[in-house]
N, C-alpha and C positions, 0 to 999 in steps of 0.2 A: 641403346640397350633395351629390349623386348623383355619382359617377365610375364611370365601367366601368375595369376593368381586365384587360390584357392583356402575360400571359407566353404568350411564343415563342422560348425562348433554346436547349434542347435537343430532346428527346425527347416533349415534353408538353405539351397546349395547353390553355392555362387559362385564363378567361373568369370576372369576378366585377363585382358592384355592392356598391360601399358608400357609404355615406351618415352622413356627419358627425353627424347628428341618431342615425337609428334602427340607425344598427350595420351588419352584412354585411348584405346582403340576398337574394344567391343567389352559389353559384357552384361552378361547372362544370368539369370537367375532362378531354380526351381521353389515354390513355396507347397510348403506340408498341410498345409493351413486345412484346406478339405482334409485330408487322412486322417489328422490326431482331432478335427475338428467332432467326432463321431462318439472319442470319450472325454471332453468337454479338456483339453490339456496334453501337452507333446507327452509321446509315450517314449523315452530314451530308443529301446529296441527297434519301433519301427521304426524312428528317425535315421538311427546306424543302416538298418536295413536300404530304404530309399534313398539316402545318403551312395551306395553303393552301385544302387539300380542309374542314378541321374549323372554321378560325376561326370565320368569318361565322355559320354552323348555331348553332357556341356561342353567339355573341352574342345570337342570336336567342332559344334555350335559357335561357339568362340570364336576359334583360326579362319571358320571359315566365313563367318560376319568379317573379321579382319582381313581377308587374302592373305592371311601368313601359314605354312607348315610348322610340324613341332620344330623342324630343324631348324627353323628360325631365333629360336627362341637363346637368349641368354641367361636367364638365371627360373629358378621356380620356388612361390613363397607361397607358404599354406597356414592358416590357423592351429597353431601350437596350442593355445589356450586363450582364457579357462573356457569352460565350456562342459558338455556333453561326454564322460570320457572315452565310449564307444563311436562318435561319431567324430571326434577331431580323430581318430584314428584313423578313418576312412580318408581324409585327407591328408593327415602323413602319408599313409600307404602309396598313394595315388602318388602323390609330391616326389617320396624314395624312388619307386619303381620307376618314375620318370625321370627323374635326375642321374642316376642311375646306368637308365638305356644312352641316355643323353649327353649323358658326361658333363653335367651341368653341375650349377651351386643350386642348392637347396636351401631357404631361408625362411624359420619360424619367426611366423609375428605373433606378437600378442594381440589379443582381438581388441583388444579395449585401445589397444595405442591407431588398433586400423579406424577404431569410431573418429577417435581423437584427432588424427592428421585428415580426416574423409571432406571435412570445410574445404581443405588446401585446393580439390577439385574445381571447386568452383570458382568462379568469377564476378564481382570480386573476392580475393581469398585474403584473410588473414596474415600478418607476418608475424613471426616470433619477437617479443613476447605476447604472452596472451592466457587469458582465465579460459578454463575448459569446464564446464557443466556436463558428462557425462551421465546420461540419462537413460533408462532404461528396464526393462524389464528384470535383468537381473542386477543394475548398477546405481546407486546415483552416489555421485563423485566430484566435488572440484579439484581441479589441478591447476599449479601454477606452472603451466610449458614456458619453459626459456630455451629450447630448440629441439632438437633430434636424440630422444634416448631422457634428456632433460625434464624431470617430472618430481614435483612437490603434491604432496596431496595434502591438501586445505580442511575438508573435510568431507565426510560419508555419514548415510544413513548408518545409523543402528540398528534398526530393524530392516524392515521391508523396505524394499528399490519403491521406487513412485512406481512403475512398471506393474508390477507385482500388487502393489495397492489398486492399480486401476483393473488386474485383469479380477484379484478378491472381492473387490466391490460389486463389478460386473456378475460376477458369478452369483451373489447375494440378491442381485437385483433381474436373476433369470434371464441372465440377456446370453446369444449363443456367443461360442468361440472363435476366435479369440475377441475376447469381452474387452480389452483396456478402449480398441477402435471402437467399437459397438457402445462403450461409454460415453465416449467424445462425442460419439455424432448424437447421441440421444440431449447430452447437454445441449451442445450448439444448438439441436431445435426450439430449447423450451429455453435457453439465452435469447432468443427473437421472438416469445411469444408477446411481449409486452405487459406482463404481469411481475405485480414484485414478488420479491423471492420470499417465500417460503419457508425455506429451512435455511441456516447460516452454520456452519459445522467449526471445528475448533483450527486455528494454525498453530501446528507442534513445533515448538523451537524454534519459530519465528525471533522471538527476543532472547535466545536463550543466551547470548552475548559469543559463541562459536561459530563456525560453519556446518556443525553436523547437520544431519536432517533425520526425522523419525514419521514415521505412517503410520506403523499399526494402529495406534490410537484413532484416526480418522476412520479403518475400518468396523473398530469397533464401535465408533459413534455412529456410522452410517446402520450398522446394525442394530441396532440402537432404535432409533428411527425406523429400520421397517417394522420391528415388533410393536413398536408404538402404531404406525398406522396404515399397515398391511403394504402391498402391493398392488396398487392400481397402476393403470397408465399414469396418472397423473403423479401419484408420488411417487413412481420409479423416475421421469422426468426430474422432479425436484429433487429430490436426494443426487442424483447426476451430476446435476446442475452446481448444485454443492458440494460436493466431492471437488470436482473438475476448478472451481475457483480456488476452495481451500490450499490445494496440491498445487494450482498456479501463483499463487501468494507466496507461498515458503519458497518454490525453487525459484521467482522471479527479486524475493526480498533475499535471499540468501545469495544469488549471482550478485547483485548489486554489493552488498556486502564484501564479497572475495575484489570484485574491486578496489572497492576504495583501501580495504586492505591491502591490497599488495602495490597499487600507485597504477597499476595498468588501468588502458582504455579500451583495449579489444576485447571480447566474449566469444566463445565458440561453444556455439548448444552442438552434442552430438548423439547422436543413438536413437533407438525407436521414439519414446517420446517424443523429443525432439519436432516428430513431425505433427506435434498438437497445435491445431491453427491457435486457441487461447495463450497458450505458452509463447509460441512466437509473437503472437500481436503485443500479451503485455511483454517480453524482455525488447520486443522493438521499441515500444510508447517510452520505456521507463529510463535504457539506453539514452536517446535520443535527449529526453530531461535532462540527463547528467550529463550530456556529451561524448559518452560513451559510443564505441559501435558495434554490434552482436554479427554475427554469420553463423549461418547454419548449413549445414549441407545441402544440396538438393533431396527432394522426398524421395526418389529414389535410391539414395544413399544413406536414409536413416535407417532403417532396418540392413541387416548384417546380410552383407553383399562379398565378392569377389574384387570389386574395384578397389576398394578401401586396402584391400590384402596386395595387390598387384603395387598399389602405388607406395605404402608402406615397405615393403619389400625394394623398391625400384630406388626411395632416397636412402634404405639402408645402402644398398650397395654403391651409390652415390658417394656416401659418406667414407669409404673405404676402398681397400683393393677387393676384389673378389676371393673369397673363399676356395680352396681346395674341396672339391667337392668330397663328401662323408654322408654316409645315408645311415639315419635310423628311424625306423618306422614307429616307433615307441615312446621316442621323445615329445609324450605330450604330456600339458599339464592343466587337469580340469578346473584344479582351484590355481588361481598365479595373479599374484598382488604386482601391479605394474608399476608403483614404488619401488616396491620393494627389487622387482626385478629388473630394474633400472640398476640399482647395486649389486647384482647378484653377480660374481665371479661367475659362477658357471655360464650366466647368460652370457658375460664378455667373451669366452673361451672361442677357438677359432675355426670349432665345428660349426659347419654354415647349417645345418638341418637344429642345431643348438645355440643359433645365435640369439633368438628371442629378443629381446630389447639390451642394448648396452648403450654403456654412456659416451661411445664413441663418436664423434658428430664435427 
């Protein structure tokens, strides 16, 4: 079975084939990053607008990295939600119209379930059961996955995603867009200069006895600190530096946590984060203590791709018969709690462009 896949939920337009039998088979990726880069933050409209200009060219890029035509194709899964609510539209659209011509099933994923399953790609991959640290710029999440559609959630920020804390502090500390990377690499520099640290910042909710997790306060403490002692090279470094351990503290004592809570040994870090060298060194170092074992996707697959959507899509219809093909271009949902829509009747419903997550597996 061949599906194309397609994320359109932010900043990035991704385009993948996968195939039940032989694995990925291409996949493509546009990033916005120069455009919105210009007013320091994604501007929804142009990302809708370039969202429009890129899809189609990828698809085509796609098929023909993979040697397959459209008519090849079995089913087509797009980013339903949450997201962007003008630019997951761009990928409905695209999804409809093709499913459509094609005579195909059409199937909404939740984005957050494509971070979620994105580990499974790799080698070695994760089985069911397993803790998931969903990580990100607009997420941080653990979830207890006991298989397909199967999702407890542990706990979430309150405030601000880590994401979101790194790209705020970035910006406080003048560094260009997108700041969260631009944060990271400025730590790791001045992590190897061989000087003690400096600044020591607060861990929120570390012992709070939950799984939640909270940032804003780190951002205000970080501000905090420049008003005390400007912006130089050197304490924009430092305050980085400390940011960047703080934020790896809570989400590597809180993973450890959701563990031993729930009796599992497996970890799955997913989402942009995700791809912070310090975050994976400590949940590898701290795993490895406890006996534990983490997987993370490949760096290619933390930030919000097409493959993650193609492969999610590829074990829904695994999980079931195929859908009756039904096209609506509308069915999306920018805010969609993946809990929640794990229980959602409507998600179970047998509209394949509405199937979103169910607990059918």
């Amino acid at each position: 079975m061949l599906v194309l896949g397609i994320e359109t939920s932010c900043d990035e337009t991704g385009v993948a084939l996968y195939h039940t039998r032989e694995g990925l088979l291409s996949h493509v990726l546009h990033s916005q990053t120069d455009m919105h880069s210009e007013y320091g933050g994604v501007v929804p409209e142009l990302a809708s607008r370039d969202h429009i200009r890129q899809v189609l060219p990828l698809v085509r890029q796609a098929l023909a990295a993979a040697g397959r035509k459209l008519e090849d194709l079995d089913a087509i899964a797009y980013t339903r939600g949450p997201g962007l609510a003008g630019a997951l539209l761009v990928g409905a659209s695209i999804a409809a119209a093709l499913g459509f011509a094609l005579n195909l099933p059409v199937l909404g994923i939740h984005h957050l379930e494509g971070h979620l399953l994105s580990p499974l790609l790799s080698d070695p991959a994760p089985t069911f059961p397993f803790v998931a640290l969903l990580v990100s710029g607009g997420h941080t999440q653990l979830m207890e996955v006991n298989g397909l559609g199967k999702y407890v959630l542990l706990g979430e920020t309150v405030d601000d995603a880590a994401g979101e804390a790194f790209d705020k502090v970035a910006k406080l500390l003048g560094l260009a867009y997108p700041g969260g990377p631009a944060l990271s690499r400025l730590a790791d520099a001045f992590s190897n200069s061989g000087q003690p640290r400096r600044f020591t910042l607060p861990r929120p909710m570390l012992h709070s006895g939950d799984l939640n997790f909270s940032f804003s306060g780190l951002k205000t403490a970080a501000l905090t600190l420049i008003r005390a002692h400007g912006v130089t090279e050197q304490t924009r470094g430092d305050i980085a530096l400390a940011f960047q351990e703080a934020v790896v503290e809570v989400l590597t004592g809180k993973s450890l946590a959701a563990l031993e809570k729930t009796g599992l040994t497996q970890l799955v870090v997913a989402g942009g984060v995700g791809a912070n060298r310090q975050l994976r060194a400590s949940l590898s170092r701290k795993t490895e203590e406890t006996g534990a074992e983490v997987f993370f996707p490949a760096l290619e697959f933390c930030t919000d791709n097409g493959a993650m959507i193609a492969f999610a899509g590829a074990l829904r219809l695994q999980s079931r018969h195929a859908p009756h093909p039904e096209y609506d271009a509308f069915a999306v949902r920018a805010r969609w709690d993946l809990e929640a829509a794990a229980r959602s009747p409507e998600s179970a419903g047998a509209s394949p462009d509405r199937a979103g997550i169910d607990d059918r597996s």
